[in-house]
C-alpha positions in Angstrom: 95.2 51.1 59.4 96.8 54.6 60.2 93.5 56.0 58.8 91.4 54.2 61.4 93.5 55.0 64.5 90.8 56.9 65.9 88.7 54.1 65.4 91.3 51.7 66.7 92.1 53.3 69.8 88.0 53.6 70.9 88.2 49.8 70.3 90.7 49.1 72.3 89.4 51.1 75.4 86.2 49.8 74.7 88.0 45.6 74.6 88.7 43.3 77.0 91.7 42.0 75.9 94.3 44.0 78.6 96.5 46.9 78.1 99.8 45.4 76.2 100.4 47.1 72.9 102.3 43.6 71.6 99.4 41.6 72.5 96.7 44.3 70.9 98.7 44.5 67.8 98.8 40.7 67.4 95.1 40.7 67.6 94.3 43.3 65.8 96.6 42.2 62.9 94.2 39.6 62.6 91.3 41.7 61.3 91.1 42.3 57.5 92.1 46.1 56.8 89.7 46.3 54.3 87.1 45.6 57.4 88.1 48.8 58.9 86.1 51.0 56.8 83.0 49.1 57.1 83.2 48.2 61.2 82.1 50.6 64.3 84.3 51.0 66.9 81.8 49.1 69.6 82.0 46.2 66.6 85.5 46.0 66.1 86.3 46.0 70.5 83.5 43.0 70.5 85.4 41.1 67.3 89.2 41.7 69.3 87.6 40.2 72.4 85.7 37.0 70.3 89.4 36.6 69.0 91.6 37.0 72.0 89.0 34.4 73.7 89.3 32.2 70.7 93.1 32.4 71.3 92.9 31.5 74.7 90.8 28.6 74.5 92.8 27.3 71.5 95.5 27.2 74.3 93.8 26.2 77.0 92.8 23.2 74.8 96.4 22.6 73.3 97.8 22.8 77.2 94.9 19.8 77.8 95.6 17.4 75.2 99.7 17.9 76.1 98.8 16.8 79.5 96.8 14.1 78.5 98.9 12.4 76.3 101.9 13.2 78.5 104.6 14.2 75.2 104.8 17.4 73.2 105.8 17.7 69.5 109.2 18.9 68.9 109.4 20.2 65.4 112.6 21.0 65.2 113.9 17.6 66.4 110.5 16.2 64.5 109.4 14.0 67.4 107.7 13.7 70.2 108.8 14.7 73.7 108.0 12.5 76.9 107.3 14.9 79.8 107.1 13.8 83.4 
């Protein structure tokens, strides 16, 4: 990726998906290197944002269904959790 940092950086300013380098770095881990080459910068900010959203919805979702069945699974203790 250090070759592409040019690339990387325009994709970021160009994003949507805020300014923390954790969170960026998470997202952009997700993106094949071997895409890098291949990708525009204006391609790769619109791919970050369709994943961050992807993200978000996937939790927006998960936060639902917890609410709705009123437990959460517990994989350490391997059970389900009762919230009130």
């Amino acid at each position: 990726m250090a070759n592409h940092s040019v690339k990387i950086n325009r994709a970021f300013t160009q994003s949507q998906i805020g300014k923390f380098p954790r969170a960026r770095a998470e997202v952009l881990s997700l993106v094949p290197d071997s895409l890098l080459p291949w990708i525009s910068s204006r391609s790769l900010a619109l791919l970050l944002d369709a994943l961050d959203r992807s993200h978000r919805n996937g939790r927006t979702v998960e936060a639902q269904s917890i609410l709705a069945e009123g437990a959460i699974y517990d994989p350490q203790q391997n059970k389900l959790r009762e919230i009130a």
